[in-house]
C-alpha positions as CSV (number, residue, x, y, z in Angstrom):
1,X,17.6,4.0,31.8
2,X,21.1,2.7,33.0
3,X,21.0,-0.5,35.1
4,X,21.8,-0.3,39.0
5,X,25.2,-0.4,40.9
6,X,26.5,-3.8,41.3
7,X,24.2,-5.3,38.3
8,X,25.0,-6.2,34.8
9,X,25.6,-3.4,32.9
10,X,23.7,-2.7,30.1
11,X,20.9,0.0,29.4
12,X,16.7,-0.6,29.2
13,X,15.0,1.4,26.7
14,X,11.2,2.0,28.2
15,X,7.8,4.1,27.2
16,X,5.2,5.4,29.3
17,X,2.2,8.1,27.9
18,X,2.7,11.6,29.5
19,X,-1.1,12.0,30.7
20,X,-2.6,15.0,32.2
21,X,-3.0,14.8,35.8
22,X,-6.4,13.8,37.2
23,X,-7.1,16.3,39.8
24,X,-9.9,14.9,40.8
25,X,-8.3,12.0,41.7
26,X,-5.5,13.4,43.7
27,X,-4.8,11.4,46.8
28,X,-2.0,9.6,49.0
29,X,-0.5,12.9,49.7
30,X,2.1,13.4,51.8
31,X,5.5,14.7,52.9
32,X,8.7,13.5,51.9
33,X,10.5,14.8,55.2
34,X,9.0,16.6,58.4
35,X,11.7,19.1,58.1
36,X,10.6,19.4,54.6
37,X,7.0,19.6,54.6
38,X,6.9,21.8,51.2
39,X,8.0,18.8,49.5
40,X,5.6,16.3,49.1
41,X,4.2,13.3,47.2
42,X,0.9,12.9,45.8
43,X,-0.8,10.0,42.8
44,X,-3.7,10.5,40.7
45,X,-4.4,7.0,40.2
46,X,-2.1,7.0,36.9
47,X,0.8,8.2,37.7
48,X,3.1,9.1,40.9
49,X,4.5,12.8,41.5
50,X,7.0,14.5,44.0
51,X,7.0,18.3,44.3
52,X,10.4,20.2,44.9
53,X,9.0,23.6,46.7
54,X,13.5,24.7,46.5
55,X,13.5,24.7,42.7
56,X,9.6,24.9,41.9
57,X,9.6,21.4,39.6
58,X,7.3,18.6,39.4
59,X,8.6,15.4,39.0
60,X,7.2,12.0,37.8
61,X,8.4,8.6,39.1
62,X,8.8,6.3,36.4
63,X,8.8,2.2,37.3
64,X,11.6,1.3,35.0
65,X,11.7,-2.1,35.3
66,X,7.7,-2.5,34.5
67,X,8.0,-0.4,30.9
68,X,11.3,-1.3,29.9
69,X,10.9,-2.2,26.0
70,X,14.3,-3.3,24.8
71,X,17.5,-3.8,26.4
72,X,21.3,-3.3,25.0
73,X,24.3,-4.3,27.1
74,X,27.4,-2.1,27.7
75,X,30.5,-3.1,27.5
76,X,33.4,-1.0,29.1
77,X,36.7,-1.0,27.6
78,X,40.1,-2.3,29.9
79,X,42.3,0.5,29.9
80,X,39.9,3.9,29.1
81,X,43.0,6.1,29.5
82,X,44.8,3.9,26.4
83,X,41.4,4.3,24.4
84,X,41.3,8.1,24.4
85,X,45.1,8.1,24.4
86,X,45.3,6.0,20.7
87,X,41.4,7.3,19.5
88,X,43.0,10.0,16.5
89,X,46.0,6.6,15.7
90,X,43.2,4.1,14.6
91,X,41.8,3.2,11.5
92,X,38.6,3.5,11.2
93,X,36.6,1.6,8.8
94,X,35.1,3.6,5.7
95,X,31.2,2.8,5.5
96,X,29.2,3.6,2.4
97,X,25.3,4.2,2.6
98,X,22.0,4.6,0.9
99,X,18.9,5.5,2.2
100,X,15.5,6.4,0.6
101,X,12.1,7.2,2.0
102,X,9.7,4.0,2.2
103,X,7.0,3.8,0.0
104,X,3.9,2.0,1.1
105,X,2.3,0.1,-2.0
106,X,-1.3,-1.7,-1.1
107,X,-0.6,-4.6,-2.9
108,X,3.1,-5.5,-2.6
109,X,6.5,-4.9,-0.7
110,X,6.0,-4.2,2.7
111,X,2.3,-5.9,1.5
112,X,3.0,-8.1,-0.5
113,X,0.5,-10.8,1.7
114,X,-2.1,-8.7,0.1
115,X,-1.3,-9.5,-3.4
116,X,-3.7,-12.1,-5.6
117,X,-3.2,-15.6,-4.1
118,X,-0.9,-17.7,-5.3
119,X,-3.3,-20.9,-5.6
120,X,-2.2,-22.6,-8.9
121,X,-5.2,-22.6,-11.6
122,X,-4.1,-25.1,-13.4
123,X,-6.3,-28.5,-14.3
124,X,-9.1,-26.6,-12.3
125,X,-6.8,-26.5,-8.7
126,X,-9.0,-23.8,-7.5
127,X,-12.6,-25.4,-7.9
128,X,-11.0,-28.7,-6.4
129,X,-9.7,-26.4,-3.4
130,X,-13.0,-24.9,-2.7
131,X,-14.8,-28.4,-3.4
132,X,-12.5,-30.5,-0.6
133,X,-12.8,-27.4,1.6
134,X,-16.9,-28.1,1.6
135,X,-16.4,-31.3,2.0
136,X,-14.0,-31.2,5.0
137,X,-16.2,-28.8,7.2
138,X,-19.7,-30.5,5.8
139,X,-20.6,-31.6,9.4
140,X,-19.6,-28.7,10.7
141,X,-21.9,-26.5,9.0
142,X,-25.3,-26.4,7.5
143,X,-26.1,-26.7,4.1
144,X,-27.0,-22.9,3.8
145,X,-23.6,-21.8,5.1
146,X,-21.8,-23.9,3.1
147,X,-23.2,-23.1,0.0
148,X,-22.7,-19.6,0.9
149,X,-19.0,-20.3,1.6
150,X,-18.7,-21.6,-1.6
151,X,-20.4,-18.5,-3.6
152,X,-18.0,-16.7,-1.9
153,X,-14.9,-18.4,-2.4
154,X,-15.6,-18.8,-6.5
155,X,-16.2,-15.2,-6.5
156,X,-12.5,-14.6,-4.6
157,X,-10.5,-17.1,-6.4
158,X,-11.7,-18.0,-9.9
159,X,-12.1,-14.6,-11.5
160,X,-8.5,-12.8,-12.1
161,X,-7.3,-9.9,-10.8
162,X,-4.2,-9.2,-12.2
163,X,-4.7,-5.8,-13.2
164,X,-4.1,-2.9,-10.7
165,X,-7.7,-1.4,-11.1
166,X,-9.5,-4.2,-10.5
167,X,-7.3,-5.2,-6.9
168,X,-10.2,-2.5,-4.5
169,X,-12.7,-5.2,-5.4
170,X,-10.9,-8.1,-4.6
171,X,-9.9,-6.6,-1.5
172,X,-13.5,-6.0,-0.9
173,X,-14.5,-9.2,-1.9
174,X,-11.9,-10.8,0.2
175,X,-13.1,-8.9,3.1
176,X,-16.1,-9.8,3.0
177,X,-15.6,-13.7,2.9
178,X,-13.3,-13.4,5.9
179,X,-15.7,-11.4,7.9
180,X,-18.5,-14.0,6.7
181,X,-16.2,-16.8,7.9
182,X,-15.4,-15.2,11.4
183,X,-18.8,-15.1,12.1
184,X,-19.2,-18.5,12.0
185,X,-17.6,-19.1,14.9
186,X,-14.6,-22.2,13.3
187,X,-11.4,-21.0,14.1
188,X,-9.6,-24.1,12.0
189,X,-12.3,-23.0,9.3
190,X,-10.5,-19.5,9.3
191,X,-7.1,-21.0,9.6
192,X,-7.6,-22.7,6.6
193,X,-9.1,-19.7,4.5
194,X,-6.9,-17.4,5.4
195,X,-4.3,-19.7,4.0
196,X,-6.0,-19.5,0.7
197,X,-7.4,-16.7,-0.4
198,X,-4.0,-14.5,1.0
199,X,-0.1,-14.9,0.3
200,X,2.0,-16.0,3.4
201,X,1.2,-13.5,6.5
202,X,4.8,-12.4,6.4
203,X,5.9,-12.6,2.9
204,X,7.8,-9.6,2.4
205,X,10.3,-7.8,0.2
206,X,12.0,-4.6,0.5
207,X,12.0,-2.3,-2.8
208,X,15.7,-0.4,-4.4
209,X,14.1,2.6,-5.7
210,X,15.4,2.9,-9.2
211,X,17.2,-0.4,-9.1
212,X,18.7,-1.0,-12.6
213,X,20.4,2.8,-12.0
214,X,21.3,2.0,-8.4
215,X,23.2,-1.3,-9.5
216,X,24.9,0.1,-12.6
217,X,26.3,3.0,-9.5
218,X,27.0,0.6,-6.6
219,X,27.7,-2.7,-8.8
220,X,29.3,-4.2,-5.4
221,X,27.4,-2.9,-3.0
222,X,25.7,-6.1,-2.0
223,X,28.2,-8.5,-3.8
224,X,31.4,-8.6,-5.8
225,X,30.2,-11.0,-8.0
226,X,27.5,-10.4,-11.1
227,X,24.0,-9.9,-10.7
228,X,23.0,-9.6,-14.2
229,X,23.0,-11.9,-17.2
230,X,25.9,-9.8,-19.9
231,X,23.3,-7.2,-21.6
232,X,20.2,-8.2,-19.5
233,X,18.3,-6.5,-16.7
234,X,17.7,-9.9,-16.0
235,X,19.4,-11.9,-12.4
236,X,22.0,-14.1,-13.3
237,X,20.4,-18.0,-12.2
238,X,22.6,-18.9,-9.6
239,X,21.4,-17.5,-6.5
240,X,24.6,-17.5,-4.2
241,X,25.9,-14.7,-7.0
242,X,23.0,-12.8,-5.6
243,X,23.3,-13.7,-2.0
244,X,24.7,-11.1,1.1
245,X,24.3,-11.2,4.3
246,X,22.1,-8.7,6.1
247,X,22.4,-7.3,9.6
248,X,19.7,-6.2,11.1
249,X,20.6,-2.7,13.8
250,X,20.7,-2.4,16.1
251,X,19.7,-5.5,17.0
252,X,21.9,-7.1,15.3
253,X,20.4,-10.3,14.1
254,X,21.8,-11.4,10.8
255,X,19.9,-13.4,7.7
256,X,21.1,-14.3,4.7
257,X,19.4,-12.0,1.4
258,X,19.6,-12.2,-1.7
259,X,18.9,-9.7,-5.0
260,X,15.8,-10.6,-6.9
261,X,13.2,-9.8,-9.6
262,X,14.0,-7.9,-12.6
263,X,16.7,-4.7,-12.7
264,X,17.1,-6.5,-9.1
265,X,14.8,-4.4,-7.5
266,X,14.0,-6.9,-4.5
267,X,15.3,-7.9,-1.3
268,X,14.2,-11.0,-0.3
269,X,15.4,-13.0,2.3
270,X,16.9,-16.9,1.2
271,X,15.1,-19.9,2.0
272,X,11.8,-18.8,3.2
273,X,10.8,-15.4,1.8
274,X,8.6,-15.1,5.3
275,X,12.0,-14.7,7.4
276,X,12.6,-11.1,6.5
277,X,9.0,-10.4,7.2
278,X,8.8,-12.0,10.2
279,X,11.6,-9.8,12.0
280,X,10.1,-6.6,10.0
281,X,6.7,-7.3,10.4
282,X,6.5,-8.1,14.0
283,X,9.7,-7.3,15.3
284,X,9.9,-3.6,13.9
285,X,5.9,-2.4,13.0
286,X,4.8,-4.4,15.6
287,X,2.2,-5.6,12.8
288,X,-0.7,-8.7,14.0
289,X,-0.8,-11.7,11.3
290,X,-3.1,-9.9,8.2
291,X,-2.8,-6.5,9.4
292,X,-1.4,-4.4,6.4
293,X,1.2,-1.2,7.0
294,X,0.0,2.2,6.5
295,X,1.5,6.0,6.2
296,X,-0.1,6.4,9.4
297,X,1.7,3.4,11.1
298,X,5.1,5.0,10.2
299,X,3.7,8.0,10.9
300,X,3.1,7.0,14.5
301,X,6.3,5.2,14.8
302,X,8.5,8.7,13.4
303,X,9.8,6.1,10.5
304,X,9.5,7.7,7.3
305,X,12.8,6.1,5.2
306,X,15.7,2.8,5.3
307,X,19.1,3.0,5.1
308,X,21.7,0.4,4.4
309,X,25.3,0.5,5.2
310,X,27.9,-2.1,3.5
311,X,30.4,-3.4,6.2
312,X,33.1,-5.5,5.5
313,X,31.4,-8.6,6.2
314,X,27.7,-7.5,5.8
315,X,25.0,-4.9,4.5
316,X,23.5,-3.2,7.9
317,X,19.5,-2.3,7.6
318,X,18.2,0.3,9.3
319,X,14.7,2.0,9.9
320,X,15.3,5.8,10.3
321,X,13.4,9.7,9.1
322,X,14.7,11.6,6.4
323,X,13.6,15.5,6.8
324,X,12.2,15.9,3.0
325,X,13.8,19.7,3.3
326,X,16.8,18.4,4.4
327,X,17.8,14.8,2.9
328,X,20.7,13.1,4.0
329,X,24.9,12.9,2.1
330,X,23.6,9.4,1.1
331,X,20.1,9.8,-0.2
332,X,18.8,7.8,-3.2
333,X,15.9,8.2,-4.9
């Protein structure tokens, strides 16, 4: 949707749902002209709609300012004659890619929140966590709900669950103790629980498919410097080795990433793993605090697959589909 005459210029990007028109709720009808009168206008309570009687077509008015989404400025160029003039005479920049089709794991990556918590065990940290957490909301709740609390909390966090098989019942056990707290009615209660029994909302890394393979190919593609130890699959210590800086498009917000994990299979962003989450989870998926990422998010959204493009001064990241029966010059897998 461009922008009007005589305003900035810049384009809105908007969604409305195409719903079937009510006709038993057809009203406000009326002419556009009197010398016209096989032209009208008519609502339905949902929408608005003009008739063209010349060229038989139905139209629907659309409120642009009320569904606009997103907005992108334009930005004209001096001398447009000189552009297309010189277009063939420039350089233009040589971009590499890589894209790959997203894989959604339960437990980590996109979901990594949903993962064991990280609560340290050591010199019983757990059972002194769930003890001071009784003993803070004591007067806030009665003896039976607090022991109940407590069952439920030693049967989350002191057992471990490290092994794949045994992550449904923790997940169902986790559940269950947040749906327990909820209905007791202590927001600051489930502030403080959720804290504990899950991994930081919007912790987040982004998965290389085939990583150790995909750096021995593309050794620079994130950095010119090292990112393994000599003979290792192992990162090299010093983080800044590892470190590039990642564009977001088409927004084009920029963090600073770096390579992590072994065969540097991770992208994590530096500082506070919760930043590249943050613009991902809410900013992209449109995810609430908690709520995990599903096939049938991406399904909804037409967002099967990432791509990144090195640029001279940083990696771009993009969200895009990649038709399985026709994948894409750059694919990786």
């Amino acid at each position: 949707m461009p922008s009007s005459k005589n305003e900035t210029p810049e384009i809105s990007v908007g969604e409305i749902s195409y719903s079937s028109i009510n006709v038993d709720n057809i009203h406000g009808l009326k002419c556009t002209t009197v010398k016209k009168p096989q032209n009208f206008v008519f609502t339905d309570g949902i929408h608005e709609y003009k008739w063209s009687a010349t060229d038989s077509q139905l139209f629907m008015k659309f409120h642009n300012k009320d569904i606009s989404l997103e907005t992108w400025p334009v930005h004209y160029v001096d001398d447009a004659f000189a552009f297309f003039e010189n277009m063939g005479s420039e350089t233009v920049e040589k971009t590499i890619s890589h894209s790959w089709v997203l894989k959604v794991e339960p437990y980590s990556g996109f979901n990594a929140f949903m993962g064991q918590p990280k609560l340290a065990r050591k010199n019983n940290a757990r059972e002194r966590r769930i003890q001071r957490i009784k003993e803070k909301y004591a007067k806030a709740l009665s003896d039976e709900q607090l022991m109940e609390l407590g069952d439920k909390l030693n049967s989350l966090l002191l057992p471990n669950w490290s092994k794949d098989a045994d992550k449904p019942e923790m997940i169902a056990i986790r559940q269950n103790l947040i749906d327990y707290v909820k209905s007791l009615g202590n927001s600051d209660l489930l502030a403080e629980i959720q804290k504990v029994v899950y991994r930081p909302s919007d912790e987040l890394e982004l998965r290389i498919p085939n990583a150790w393979e995909f750096h021995q190919a593309y050794p620079d593609f994130f950095t010119d410097k090292p990112i393994f130890k000599n003979g290792t699959k192992k990162c090299v210590e010093s983080k800044e080795d590892r470190t590039f800086k990642l564009r977001f498009v088409p927004s084009g917000d920029e963090i600073e990433a770096y390579i992590n994990q072994s065969s540097g299979k991770a992208i994590e962003s530096t500082g506070k793993q919760t930043i590249l989450g943050q613009w991902i989870h809410r900013n992209i998926f449109q995810l609430k605090p908690y709520e995990q990422l599903t096939q049938s998010k991406l399904d909804e959204m037409g967002i099967n697959a990432i791509r990144l493009t090195k640029k001279q001064d940083a990696v771009e990241l993009s969200f895009t589909w990649i038709d399985p029966n026709n994948k894409p010059d750059d694919y990786w897998s």
